[in-house]
N, C-alpha and C positions, 0 to 999 in steps of 0.2 A: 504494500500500500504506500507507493513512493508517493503519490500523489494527493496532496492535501484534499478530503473532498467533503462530503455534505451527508448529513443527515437523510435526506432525502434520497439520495444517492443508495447508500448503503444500506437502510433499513429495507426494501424488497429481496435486495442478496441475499440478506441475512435470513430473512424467513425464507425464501427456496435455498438456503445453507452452500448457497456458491462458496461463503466466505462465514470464517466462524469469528466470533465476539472477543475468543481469545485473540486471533490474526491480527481485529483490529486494537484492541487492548494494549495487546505489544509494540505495536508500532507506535502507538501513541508513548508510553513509553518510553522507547527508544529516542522518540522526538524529545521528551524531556532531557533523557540522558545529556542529548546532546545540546540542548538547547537553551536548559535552564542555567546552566553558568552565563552565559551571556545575559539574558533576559531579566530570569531575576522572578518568574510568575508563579512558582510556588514557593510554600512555606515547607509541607509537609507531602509527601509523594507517596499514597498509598497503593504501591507497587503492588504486597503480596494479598491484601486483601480484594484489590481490584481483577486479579487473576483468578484467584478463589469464584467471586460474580460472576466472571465474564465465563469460565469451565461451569456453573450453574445454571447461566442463560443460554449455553449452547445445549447441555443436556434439554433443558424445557423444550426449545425450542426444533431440537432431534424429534423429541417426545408427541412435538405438536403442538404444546402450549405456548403458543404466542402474544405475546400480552399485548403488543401494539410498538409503534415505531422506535419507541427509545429499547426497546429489548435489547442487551447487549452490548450498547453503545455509551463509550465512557463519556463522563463527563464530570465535570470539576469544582467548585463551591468557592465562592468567595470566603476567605477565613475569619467570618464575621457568622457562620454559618453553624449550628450546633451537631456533631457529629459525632453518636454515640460511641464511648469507648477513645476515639480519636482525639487529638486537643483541638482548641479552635481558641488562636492568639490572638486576633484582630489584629496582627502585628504590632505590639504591645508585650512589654517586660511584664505587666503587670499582669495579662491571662498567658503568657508564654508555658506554663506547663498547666493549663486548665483542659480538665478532660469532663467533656459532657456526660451525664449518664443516658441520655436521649437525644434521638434525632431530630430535628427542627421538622414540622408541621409538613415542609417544603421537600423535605430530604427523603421523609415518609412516602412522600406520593411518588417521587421518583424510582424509591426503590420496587414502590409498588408496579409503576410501571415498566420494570425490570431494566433501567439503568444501573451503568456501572460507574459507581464513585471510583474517580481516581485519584482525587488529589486535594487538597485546598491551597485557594492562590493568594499572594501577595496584595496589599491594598495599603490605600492611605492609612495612618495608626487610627483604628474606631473611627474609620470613613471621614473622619473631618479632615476634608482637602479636595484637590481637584488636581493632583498630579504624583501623586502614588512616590516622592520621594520623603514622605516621613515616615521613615517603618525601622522598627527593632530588628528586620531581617535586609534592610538596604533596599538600594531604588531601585522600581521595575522601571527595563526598558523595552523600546518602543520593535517592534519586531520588523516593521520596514527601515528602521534609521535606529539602534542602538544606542547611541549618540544624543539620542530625544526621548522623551516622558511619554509614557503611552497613556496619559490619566489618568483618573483618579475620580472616586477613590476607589473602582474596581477594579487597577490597571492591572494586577494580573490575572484578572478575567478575561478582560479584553484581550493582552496581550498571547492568552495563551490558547486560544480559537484561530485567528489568521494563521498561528505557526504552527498548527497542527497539534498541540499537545493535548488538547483535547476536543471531540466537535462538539461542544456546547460548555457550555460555563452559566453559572450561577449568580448574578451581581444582584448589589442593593444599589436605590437613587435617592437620596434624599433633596438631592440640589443639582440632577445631571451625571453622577455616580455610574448610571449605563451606560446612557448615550453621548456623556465627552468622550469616555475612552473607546467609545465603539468607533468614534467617528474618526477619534488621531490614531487608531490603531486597525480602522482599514474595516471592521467587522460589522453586523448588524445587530442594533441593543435594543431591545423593548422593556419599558414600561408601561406596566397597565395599568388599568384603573384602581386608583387609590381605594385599598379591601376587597382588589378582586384575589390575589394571591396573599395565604397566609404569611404574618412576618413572626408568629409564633417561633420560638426558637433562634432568632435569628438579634446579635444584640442591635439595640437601636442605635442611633444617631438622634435623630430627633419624630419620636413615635406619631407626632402629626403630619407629617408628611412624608416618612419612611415606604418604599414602595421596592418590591422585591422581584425580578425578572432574565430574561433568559440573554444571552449574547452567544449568537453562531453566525454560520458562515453564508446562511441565506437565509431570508423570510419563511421559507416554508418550514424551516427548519426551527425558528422562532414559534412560528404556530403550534408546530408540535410540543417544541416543551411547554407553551402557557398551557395548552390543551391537558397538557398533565399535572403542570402542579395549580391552577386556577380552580377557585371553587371555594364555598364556606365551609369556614371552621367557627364550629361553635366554640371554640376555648381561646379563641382572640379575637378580644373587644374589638377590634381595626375593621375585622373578615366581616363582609355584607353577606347576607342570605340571599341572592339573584343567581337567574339561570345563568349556565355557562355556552357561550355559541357553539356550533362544530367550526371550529378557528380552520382549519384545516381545508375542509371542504369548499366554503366559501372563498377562497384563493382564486378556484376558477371560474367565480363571479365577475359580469360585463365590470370594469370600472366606467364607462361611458358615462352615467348616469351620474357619475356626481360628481359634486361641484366645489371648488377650493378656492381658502379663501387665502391670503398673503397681505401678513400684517410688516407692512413695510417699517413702521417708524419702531424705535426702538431695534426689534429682530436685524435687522440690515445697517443699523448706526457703525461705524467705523470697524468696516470689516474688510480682510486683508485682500489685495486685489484680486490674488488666484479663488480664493472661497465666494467674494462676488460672481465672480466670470465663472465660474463652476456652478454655483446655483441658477444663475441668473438661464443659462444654455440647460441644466435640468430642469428651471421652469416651463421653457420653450419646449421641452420633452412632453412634457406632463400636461400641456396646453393640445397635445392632440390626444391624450387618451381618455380627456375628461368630457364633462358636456360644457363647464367653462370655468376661466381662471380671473377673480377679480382681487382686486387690492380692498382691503377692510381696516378697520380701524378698533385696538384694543387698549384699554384703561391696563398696565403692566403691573403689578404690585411687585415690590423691591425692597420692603422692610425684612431683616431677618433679626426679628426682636425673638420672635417664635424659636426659631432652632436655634438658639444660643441659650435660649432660655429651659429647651428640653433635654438641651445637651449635658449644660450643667448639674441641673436636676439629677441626670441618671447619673453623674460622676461625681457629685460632691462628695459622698462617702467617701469612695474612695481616695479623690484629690486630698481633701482634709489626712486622711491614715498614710498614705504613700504616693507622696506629688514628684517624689526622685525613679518611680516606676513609669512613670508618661516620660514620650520626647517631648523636648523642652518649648516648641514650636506647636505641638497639642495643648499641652499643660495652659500655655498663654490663650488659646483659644477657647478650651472649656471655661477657664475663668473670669472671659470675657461674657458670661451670662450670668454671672453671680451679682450682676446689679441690676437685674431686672424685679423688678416688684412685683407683685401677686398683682396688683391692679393693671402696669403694663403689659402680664400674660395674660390675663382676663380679655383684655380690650385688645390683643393681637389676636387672639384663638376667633373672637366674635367677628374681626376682619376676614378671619380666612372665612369663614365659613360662609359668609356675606360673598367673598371673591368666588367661591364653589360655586353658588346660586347663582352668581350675575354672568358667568363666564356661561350657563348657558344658552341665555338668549343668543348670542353670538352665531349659534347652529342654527336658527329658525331660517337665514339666506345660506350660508355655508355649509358642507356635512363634511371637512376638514379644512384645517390648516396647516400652511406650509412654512418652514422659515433655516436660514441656516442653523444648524446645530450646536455650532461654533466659531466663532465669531475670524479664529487661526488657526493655519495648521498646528502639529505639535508642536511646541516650544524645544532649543536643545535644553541640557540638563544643566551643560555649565552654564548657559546665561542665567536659570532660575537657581541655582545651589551660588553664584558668585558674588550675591544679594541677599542674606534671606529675608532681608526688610521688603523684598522685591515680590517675595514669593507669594504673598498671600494676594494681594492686588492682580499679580498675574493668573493665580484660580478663579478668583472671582468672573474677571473677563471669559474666562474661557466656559464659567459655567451660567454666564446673562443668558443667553437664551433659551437654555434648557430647567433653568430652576422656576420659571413662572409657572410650566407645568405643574410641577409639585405644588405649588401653593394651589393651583386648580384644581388638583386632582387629578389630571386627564389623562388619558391612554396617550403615550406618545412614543415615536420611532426612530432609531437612528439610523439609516442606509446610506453606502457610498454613492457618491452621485460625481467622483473625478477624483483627481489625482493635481498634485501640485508639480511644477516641472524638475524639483527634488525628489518626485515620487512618494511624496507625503499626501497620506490619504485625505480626502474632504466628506463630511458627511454632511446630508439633509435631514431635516427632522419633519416629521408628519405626524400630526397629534388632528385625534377626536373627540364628539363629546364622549361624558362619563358612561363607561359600559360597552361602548363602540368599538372594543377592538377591531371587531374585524371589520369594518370601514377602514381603520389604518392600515391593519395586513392586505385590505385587498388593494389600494391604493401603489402601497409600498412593491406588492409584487408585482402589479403589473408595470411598474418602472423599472424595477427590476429584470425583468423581461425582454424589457426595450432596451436595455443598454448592457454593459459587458463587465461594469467596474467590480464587481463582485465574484467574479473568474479571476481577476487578477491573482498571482502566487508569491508568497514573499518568501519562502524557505530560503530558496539558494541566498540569500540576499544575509539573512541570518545565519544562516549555517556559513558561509565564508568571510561576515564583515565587512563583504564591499558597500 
C-alpha cells in the first residue's frame, strides 16, 4: 500500500478481503516508523494493540460480519481523547502518565464500528492554541513543508492523515482546532453541529463551544466517520436528542439546487494574495455547480470572554496545586480568565446563545456559506518560535475565520481548494445551518469532484525533506 489512499477506496477491498486490515495497519505503521521523527504527530503509537484489532477485524470480517466502512481501518485520536487503559496527555506534564479507565463516548462508537485505534496525536498543550508548537512532546510539523506548523491545536491530527499514518484522525475545535490544520496541512476537517457528536470523554477547552470531528483525506471519507461517531448521548449534557442523516448516501445528491451565500466583509479582510486568488477561482468553480452564488452580509461576534473564562474554570484547580506542570505560554493563557466575573460569564453565555438564534435567519435566502478558512498559508516555525510575544497574535489571525463558527454552532468544512506556489496547501470553509451537515458534505463533495486538489501526495516530499 505504497500509495497514500482513502477511506473510500479501501473499505469495498476490505469486505470482498482483496486486502486484509492487518496489510493496511502495517503500512500505516511503517509510515509512522518513518515519519514521525520528522513530523512530530504522535505522542503514543499503539503498534501492538492496533494489530491485535486489525487480526480481529479480519477474522469478522473472513466470518462475514461486516460492521460497515471503518471495519479495519486504522485511525488515530487527538490526545485530548480518553482511551481506556492507554494514557491521554493532552500534551501536558501534568496528565503525561494519566491512564483513563474508559473510553470516551466517541472512541466507543468507533470501536463499535470496528475501527482500529492506532495511535494518539500530538496537539497544542489542552488545545489552547492554533499552531500545535506548545506541547511537552515538541512541535508538530507540517507534512508538505516541515519547516512550517501544521496547526493547531489538532496538528497532529491533521498532520498525520495527508502522510498517510493514518486514514482518518480524530480532532477537537473549539476556535478552528479542525479546520486551520486541515487546511495548512492539505486534508479535509469537519465540524459539526454543536451536540451532534458526543464530547463525553474527551477533556475540554472551553465546554460551550467544544465541538469534536473527523479529519481524512476526502469528504466521503468524512461522512463516514460522523456517520459513526454522530448521534445522542444521554450522559452528556452538550449531546442533543435529533435524528442523524445517512451522511453518506446523500453525497450523491444534485448540489444544483442550492444556493451560497459569501460573507465578504470581515471573512476576506487582509488575506494573503495566493489564498485570495485561490478562493476567489474556487468560487468561480462553485458558481457552476450551484443554482446561485451571492454576496451576504453577517453581524461576526469576536469576544472571547467565554473561552477564557471556561478555560480557566476547568484549570484553576489545578493551576492553583501545580502551575510549574503547564508550559509557560499555557499557564499565561489559562490565567488570562481568572478575571472574569460570574456576571461577565453570565452576560457572554446569554450573547452566545442570542448569536445561535440570530445566525439563523441568515439561511431563510442562503442554504450555505462560503469563506476562506484561513486567512494564510502555514506560517514557518522559526518566524513564530523567534517571537513568542508574536505567537499568540499570529493564532488568532489564523483562526478569525473559522472561530465565529463555534460561537454559532454551525456545521462547518475545511477542503482544499489550491495550493500556494510553495506548494503550501489553501483550504475553503463551507458551513450550514445547525443540523445540516449534509448540505455541507454535499456541497463540499461535489467540488470536490470538480477539481483535483485532494489527489495531490505529499509523502515523497516528507519522507526525503525536499
Amino acid at each position: 500500500m505504497d500509495k497514500i489512499t482513502t477511506i473510500a477506496e479501501m473499505a469495498p477491498r476490505l469486505r470482498r478481503m482483496e486486502i486484509s486490515p492487518v496489510e493496511i495497519t502495517r503500512a500505516c505503521l511503517n509510515r509512522i516508523e518513518k515519519l514521525n521523527p520528522s513530523l512530530n504527530a504522535f505522542i503514543t503509537v499503539m503498534a501492538e494493540s492496533a494489530l491485535v484489532e486489525a487480526r480481529a477485524a479480519e477474522d469478522e470480517i473472513f466470518r462475514g460480519d461486516w460492521r460497515g466502512p471503518l471495519h479495519g481501518i486504522p485511525i488515530a485520536l487527538k490526545d485530548l481523547i480518553d482511551t481506556k487503559g492507554i494514557r491521554t496527555t493532552c500534551a501536558s506534564a501534568l496528565h503525561e502518565n494519566r491512564t483513563p479507565n474508559q473510553d470516551a463516548e466517541i472512541v466507543r462508537r468507533l470501536r463499535q464500528a470496528g475501527a482500529v485505534i492506532i495511535g494518539k496525536n500530538n496537539l497544542h498543550e489542552f488545545a489552547y492554541g492554533g499552531s500545535s508548537l506548545i506541547s511537552r512532546f515538541g512541535h508538530v510539523h507540517n507534512p508538505w513543508d516541515v519547516n512550517r506548523i501544521a496547526g493547531g491545536s489538532s496538528g497532529g491530527s491533521a498532520a498525520s492523515v495527508p502522510a498517510g499514518m493514518a486514514l482518518a484522525a480524530i480532532g477537537t475545535d473549539t476556535a478552528g482546532s479542525i479546520r486551520e490544520p486541515a487546511a495548512l496541512s492539505g486534508c479535509i476537517g469537519l465540524k459539526p453541529t454543536y451536540g451532534r457528536a458526543s464530547s463525553r470523554g474527551v477533556i475540554p477547552l472551553a465546554t460551550s463551544l467544544d465541538h469534536v470531528g473527523p479529519l481524512t483525506r476526502s469528504v466521503a471519507d468524512a461522512a463516514m466517520v460522523l456517520q459513526s461517531i454522530a448521534g445522542y448521548d444521554p450522559a452528556d449534557i452538550t449531546s442533543a436528542d435529533l435524528p442523524v442523516s445517512d451522511y453518506v448516501s446523500i453525497l450523491k445528491d444534485d448540489a444544483r439546487k442550492l444556493r451560497v451565500g459569501v460573507p465578504r466583509a470581515y471573512f476576506f479582510e487582509d488575506l494573503d494574495p495566493e489564498v485570495s486568488s485561490a478562493v476567489e477561482h474556487a468560487l468561480r468553480g462553485i458558481e457552476t455547480l450551484v443554482t446561485n452564488v451571492r454576496e451576504v452580509q453577517l453581524e461576526v461576534p469576536t469576544d472571547r470572554t467565554l473561552q477564557k473564562a471556561e478555560s480557566y474554570a476547568y484549570h484553576a484547580e489545578n493551576v492553583a496545586k501545580s502551575p510549574e506542570l503547564y508550559e509557560p505560554d499555557t499557564l499565561r493563557r489559562i490565567l488570562a480568565g481568572e478575571s472574569v466575573s460570574a456576571t461577565e460569564y453570565i452576560q457572554q453565555r446569554s450573547e452566545l446563545d442570542k448569536a445561535r438564534r440570530h445566525i439563523r435567519s441568515i439561511f431563510a435566502d442562503v442554504d450555505l456559506l462560503v469563506v476562506p478558512t484561513t486567512p494564510t498559508p502555514a506560517p514557518a516555525i522559526s518566524e513564530l518560535t523567534a517571537d513568542p510575544e508574536a505567537l499568540r497574535p499570529a493564532e488568532l489571525k489564523l483562526l478569525q475565520n473559522t472561530r465565529p463558527f463555534n460561537v454559532w454552532g454551525l456545521p462547518a468544512i475545511s477542503i482544499p481548494c489550491g495550493f500556494t506556489q510553495g506548494g503550501l496547501p489553501i483550504g475553503l470553509q463551507i458551513a450550514g445551518p445547525h443540523w445540516r451537515e449534509d448540505l455541507v458534505l454535499r456541497l463540499a463533495h461535489a467540488y470536490e469532484q470538480a477539481t483535483a486538489w485532494h489527489k495531490r501526495q505529499c509523502g515523497s516530499t516528507v519522507i526525503t525533506g525536499e
